[in-house]
OpenMM code with the backbone's topology and positions (N, CA, C; nanometers):
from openmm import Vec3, app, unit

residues = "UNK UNK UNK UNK UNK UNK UNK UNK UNK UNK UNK UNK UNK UNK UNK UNK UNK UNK UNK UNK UNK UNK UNK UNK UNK UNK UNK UNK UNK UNK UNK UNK UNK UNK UNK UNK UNK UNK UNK UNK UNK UNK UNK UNK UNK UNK UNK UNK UNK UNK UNK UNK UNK UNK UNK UNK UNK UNK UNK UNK UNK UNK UNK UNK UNK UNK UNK UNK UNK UNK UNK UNK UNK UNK UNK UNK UNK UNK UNK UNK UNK UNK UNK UNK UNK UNK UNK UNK UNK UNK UNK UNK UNK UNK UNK UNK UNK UNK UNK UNK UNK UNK UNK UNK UNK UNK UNK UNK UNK UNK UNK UNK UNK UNK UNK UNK".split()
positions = [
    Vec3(-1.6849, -0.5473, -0.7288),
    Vec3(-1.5605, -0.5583, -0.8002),
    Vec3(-1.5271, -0.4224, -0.8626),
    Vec3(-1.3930, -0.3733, -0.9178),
    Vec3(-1.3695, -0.2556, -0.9299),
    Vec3(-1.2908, -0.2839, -1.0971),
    Vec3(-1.3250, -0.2282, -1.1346),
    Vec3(-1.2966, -0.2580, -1.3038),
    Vec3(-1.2195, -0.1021, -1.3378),
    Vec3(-1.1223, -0.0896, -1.3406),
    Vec3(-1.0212, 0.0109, -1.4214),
    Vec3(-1.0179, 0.0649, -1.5877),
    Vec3(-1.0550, 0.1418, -1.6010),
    Vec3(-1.0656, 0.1764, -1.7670),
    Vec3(-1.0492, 0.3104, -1.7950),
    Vec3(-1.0165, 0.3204, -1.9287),
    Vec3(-1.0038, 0.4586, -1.9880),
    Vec3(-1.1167, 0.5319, -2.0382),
    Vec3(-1.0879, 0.6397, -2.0491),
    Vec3(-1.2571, 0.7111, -2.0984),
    Vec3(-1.1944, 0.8473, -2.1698),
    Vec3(-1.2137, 0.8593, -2.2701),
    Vec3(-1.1941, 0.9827, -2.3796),
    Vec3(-1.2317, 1.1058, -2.3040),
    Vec3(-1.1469, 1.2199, -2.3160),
    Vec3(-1.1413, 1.3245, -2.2311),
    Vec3(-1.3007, 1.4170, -2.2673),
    Vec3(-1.3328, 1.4073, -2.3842),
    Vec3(-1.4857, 1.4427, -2.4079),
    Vec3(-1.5813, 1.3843, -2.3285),
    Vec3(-1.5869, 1.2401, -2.3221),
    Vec3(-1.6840, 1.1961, -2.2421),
    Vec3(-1.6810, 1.1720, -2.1352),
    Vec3(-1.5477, 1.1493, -2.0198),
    Vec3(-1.5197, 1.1963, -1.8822),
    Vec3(-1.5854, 1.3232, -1.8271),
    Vec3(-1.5428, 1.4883, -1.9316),
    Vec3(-1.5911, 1.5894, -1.8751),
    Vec3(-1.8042, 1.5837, -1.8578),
    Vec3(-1.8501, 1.5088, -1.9421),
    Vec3(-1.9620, 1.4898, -1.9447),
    Vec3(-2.0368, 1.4287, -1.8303),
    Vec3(-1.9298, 1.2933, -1.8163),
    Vec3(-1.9215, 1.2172, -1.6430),
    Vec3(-1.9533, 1.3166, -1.5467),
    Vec3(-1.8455, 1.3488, -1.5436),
    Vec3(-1.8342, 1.4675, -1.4107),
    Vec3(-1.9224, 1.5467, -1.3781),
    Vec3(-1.9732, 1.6441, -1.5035),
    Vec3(-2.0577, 1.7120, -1.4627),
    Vec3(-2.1942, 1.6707, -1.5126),
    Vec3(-2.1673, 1.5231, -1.4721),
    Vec3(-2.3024, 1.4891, -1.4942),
    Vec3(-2.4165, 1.4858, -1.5922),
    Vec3(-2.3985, 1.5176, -1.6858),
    Vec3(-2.4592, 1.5282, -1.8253),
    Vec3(-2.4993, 1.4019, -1.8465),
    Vec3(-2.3698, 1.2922, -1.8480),
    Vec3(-2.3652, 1.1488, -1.9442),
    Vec3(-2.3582, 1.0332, -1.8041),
    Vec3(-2.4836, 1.0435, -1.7832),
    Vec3(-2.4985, 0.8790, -1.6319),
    Vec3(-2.5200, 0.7312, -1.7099),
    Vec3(-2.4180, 0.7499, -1.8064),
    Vec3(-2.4271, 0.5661, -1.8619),
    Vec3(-2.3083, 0.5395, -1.8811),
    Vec3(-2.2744, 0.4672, -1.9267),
    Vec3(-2.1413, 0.3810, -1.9965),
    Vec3(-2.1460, 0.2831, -2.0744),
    Vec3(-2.1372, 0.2731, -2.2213),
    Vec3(-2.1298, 0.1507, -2.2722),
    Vec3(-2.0390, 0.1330, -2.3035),
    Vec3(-2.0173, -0.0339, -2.2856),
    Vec3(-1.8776, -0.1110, -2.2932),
    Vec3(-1.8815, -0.2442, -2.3144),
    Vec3(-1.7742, -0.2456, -2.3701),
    Vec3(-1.7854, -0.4198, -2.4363),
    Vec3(-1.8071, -0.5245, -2.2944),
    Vec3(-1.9044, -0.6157, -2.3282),
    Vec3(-1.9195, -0.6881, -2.1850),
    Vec3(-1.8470, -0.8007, -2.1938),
    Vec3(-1.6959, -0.7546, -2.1511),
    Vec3(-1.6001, -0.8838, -2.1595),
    Vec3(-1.5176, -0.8581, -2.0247),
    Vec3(-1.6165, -0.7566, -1.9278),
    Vec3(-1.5438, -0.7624, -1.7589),
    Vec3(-1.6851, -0.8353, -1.6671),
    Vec3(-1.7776, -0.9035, -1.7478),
    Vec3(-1.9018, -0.9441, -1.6253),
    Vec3(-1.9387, -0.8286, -1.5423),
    Vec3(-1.9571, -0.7038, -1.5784),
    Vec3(-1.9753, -0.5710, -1.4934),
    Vec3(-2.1534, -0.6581, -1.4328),
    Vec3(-2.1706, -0.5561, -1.3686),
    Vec3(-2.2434, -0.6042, -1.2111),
    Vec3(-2.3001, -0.4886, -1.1575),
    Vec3(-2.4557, -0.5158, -1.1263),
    Vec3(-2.4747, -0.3787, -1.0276),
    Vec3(-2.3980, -0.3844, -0.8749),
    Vec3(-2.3412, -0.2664, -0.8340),
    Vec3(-2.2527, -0.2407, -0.7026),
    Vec3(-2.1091, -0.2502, -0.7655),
    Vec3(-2.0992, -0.3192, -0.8623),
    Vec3(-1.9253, -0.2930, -0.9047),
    Vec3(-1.8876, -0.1445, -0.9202),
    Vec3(-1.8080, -0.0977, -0.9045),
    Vec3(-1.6996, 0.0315, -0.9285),
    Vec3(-1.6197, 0.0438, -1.0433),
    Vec3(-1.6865, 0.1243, -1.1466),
    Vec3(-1.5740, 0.1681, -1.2884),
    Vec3(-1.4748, 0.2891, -1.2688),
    Vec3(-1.3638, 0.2373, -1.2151),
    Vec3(-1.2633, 0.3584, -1.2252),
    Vec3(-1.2102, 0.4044, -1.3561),
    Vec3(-1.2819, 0.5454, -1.3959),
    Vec3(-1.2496, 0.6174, -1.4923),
    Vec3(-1.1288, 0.6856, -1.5498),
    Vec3(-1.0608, 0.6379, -1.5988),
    Vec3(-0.8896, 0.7374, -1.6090),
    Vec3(-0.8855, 0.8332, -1.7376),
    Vec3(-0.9091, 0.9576, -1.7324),
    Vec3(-0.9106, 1.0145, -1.8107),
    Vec3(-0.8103, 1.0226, -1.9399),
    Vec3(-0.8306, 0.9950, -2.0738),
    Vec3(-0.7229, 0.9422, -2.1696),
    Vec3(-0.7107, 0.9923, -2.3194),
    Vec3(-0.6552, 1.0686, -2.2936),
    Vec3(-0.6273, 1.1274, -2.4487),
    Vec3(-0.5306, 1.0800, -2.5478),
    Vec3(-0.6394, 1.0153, -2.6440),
    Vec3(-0.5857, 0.9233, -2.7956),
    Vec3(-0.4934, 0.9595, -2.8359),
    Vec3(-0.3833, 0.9113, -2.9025),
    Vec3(-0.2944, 0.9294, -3.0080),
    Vec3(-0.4129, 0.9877, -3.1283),
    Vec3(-0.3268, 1.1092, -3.1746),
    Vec3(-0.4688, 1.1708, -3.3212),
    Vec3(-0.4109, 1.0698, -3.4171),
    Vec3(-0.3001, 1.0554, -3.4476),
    Vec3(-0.2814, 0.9052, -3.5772),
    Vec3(-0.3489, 0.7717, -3.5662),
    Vec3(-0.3921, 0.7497, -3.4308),
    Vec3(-0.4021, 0.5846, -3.4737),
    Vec3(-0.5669, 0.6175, -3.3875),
    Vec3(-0.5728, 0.7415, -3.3043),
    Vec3(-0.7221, 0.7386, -3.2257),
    Vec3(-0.7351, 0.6298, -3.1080),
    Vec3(-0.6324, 0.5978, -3.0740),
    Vec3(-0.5694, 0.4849, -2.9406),
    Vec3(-0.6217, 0.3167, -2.9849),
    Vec3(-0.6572, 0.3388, -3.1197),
    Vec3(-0.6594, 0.1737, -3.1965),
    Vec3(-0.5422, 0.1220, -3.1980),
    Vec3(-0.3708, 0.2171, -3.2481),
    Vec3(-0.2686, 0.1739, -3.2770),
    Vec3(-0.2757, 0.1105, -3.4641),
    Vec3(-0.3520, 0.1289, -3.4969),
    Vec3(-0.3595, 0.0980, -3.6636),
    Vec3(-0.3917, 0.2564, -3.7192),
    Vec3(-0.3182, 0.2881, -3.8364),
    Vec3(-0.3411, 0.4126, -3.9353),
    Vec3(-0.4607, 0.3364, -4.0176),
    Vec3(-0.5487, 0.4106, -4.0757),
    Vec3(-0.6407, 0.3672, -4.1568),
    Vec3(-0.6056, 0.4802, -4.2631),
    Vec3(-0.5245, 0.4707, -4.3637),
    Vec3(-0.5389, 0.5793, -4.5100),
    Vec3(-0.6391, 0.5611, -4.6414),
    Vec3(-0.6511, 0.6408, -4.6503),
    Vec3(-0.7595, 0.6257, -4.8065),
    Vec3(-0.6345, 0.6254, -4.9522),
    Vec3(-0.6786, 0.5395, -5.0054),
    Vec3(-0.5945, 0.5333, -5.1626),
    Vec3(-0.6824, 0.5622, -5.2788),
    Vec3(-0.6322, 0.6109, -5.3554),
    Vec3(-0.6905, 0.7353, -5.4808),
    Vec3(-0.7662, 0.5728, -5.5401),
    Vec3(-0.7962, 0.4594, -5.5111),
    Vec3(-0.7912, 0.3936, -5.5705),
    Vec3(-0.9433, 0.3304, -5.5178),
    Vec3(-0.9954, 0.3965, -5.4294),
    Vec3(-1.1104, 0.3847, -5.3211),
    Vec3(-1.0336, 0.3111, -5.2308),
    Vec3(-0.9529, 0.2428, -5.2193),
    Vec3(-0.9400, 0.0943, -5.0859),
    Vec3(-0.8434, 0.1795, -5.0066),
    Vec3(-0.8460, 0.0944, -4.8645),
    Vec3(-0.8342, 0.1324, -4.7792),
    Vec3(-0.6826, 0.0760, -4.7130),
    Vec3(-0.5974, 0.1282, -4.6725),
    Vec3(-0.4679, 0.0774, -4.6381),
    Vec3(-0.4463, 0.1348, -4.4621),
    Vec3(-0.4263, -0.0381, -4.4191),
    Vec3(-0.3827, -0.0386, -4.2509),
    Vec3(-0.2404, -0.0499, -4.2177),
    Vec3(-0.2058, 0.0188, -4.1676),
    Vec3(-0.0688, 0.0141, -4.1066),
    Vec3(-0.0631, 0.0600, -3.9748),
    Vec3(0.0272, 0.0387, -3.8934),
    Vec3(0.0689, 0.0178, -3.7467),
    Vec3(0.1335, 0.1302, -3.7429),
    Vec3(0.0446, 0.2377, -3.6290),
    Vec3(0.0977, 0.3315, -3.5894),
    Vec3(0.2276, 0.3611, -3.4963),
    Vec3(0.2910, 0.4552, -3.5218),
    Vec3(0.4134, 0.4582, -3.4571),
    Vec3(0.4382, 0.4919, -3.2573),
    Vec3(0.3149, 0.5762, -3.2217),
    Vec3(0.3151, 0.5967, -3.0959),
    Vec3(0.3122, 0.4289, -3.0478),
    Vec3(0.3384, 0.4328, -2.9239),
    Vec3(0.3686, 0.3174, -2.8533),
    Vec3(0.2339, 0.2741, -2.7262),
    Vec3(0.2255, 0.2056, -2.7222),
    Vec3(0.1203, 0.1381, -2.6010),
    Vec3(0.0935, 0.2900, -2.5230),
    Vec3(-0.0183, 0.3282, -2.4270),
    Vec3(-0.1480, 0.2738, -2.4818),
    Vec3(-0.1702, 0.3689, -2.6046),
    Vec3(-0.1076, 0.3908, -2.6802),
    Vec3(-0.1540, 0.4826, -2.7741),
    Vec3(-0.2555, 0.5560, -2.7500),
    Vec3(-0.1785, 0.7128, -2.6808),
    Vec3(-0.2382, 0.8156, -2.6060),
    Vec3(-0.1715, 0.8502, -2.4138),
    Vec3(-0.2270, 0.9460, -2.3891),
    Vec3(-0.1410, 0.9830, -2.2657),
    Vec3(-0.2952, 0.9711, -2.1584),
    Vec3(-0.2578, 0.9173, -2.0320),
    Vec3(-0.3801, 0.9508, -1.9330),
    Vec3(-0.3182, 1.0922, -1.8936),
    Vec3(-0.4425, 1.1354, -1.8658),
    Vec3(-0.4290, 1.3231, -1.7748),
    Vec3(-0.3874, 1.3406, -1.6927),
    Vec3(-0.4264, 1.1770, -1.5671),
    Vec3(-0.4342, 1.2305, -1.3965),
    Vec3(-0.5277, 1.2642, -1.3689),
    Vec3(-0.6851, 1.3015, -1.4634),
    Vec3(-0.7533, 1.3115, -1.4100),
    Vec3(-0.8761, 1.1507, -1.4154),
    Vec3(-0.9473, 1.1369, -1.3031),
    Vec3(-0.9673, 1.0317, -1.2810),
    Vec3(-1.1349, 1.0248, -1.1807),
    Vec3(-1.2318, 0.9231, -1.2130),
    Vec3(-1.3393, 0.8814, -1.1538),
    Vec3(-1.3763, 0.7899, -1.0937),
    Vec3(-1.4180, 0.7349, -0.9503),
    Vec3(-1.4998, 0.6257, -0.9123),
    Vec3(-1.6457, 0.6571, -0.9443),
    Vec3(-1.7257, 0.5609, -1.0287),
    Vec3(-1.8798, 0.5370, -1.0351),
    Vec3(-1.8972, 0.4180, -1.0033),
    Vec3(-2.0241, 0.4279, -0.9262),
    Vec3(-2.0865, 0.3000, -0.8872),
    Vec3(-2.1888, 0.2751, -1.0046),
    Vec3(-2.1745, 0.1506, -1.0307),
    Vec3(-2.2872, 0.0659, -1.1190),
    Vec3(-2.4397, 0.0536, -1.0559),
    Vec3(-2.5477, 0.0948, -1.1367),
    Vec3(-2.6314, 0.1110, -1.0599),
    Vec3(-2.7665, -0.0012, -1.1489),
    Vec3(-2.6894, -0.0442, -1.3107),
    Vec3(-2.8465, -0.0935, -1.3583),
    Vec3(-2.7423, -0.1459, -1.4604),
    Vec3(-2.7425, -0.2641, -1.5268),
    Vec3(-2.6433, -0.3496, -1.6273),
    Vec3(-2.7811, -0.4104, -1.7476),
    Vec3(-2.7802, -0.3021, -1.8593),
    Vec3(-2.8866, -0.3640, -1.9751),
    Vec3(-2.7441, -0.4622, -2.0735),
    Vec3(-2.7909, -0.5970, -2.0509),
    Vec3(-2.6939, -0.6486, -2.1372),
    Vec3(-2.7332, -0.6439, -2.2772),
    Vec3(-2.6841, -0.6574, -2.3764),
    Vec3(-2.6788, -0.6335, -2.5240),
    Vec3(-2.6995, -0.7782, -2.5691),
    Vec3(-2.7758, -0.7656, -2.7322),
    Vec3(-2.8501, -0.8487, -2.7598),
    Vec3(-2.9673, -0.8533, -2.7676),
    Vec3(-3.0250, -0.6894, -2.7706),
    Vec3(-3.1930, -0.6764, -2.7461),
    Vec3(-3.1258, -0.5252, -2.7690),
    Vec3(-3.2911, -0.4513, -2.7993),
    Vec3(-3.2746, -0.3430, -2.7863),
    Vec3(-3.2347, -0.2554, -2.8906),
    Vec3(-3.1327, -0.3651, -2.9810),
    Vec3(-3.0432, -0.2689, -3.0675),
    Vec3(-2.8885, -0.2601, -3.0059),
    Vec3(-2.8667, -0.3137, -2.8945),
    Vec3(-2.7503, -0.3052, -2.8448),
    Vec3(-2.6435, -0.4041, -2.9008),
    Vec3(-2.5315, -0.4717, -2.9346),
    Vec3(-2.4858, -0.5251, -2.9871),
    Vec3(-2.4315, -0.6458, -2.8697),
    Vec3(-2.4641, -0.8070, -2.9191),
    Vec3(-2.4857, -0.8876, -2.8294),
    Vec3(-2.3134, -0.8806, -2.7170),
    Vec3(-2.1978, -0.7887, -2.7305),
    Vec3(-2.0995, -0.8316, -2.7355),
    Vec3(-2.1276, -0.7381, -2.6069),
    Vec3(-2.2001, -0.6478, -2.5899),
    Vec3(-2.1853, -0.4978, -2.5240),
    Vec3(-2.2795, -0.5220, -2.3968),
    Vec3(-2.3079, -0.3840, -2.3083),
    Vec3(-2.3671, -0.3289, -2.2353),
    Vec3(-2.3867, -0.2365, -2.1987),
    Vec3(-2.5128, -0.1871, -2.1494),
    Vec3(-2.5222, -0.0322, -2.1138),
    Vec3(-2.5399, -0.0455, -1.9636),
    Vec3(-2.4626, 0.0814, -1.8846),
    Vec3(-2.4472, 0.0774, -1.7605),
    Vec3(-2.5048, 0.2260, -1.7021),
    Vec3(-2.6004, 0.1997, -1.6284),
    Vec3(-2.6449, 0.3234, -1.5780),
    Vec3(-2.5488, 0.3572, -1.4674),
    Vec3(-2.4502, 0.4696, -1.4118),
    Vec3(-2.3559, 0.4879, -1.3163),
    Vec3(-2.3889, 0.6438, -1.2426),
    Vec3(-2.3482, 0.5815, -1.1264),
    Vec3(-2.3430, 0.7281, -1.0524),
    Vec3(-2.2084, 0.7892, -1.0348),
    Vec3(-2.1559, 0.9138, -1.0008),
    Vec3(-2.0465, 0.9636, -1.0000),
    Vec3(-2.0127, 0.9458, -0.8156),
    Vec3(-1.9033, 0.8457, -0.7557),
    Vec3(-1.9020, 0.8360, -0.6427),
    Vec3(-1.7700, 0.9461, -0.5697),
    Vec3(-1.7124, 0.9676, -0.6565),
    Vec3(-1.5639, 1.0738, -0.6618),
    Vec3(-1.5159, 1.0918, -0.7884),
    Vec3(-1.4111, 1.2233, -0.7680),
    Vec3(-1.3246, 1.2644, -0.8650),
    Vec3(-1.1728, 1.3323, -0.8276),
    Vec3(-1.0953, 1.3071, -0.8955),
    Vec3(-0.9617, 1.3449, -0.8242),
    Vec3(-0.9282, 1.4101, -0.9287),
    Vec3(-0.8534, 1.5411, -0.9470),
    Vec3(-0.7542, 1.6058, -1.0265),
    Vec3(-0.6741, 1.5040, -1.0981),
    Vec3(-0.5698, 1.4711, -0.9603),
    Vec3(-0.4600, 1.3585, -1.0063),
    Vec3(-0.4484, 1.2202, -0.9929),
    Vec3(-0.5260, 1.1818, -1.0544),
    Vec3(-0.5248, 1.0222, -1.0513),
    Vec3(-0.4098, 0.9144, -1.0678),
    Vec3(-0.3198, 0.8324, -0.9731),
    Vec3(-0.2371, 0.7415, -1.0500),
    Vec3(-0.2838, 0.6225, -1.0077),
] * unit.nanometer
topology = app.Topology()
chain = topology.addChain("A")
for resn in residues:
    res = topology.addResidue(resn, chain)
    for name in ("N", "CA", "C"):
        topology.addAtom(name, app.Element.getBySymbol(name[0]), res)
């Protein structure tokens, strides 16, 4: 199966050149060894950090949420873009991992400049 997602332009370049062979991600796609994570390279909105909520501090200690103004996905993709194959799925709930998550060992199967 081929699962589509975004990946922060810091940790894509890491992908690529191979530095960073994991992925953790919330396990709410049933990822799978042999599935395919297509990587779309994605740079956050700096106001909301691609949450879409402002988080401000008030002189008062507490914390005030409001709804950022950029629009869906809050942030721009690059065009640049990855196929990895899934190679090892540690599900979460052990480990220290958080029961919601998973860690994915991946190989880099391609990379394109311009991804659409």
């Amino acid at each position: 199966m081929n699962h589509e997602l975004k990946i922060w332009s810091e940790y894509y370049k890491d992908i690529i050149s191979k530095i960073k062979r994991f992925e953790i991600r919330k396990y709410d796609r049933n990822f799978q060894v042999g599935d395919q994570l297509i990587l779309r390279e994605f740079e956050p909105c700096k106001e909301c950090n691609g949450g879409g909520k402002v988080v401000t501090s008030i002189t008062t200690g507490n914390e005030e949420i409001t709804e950022c103004d950029c629009k869906k996905p809050h942030g721009k993709y690059t065009g640049n873009g990855c196929v990895t194959s899934v190679d090892y799925v540690l599900n979460g709930g052990q480990f220290g991992i958080e029961k919601d998550y998973c860690v994915m060992s991946i190989t880099v199967v391609s990379s394109r400049k311009t991804y659409k």
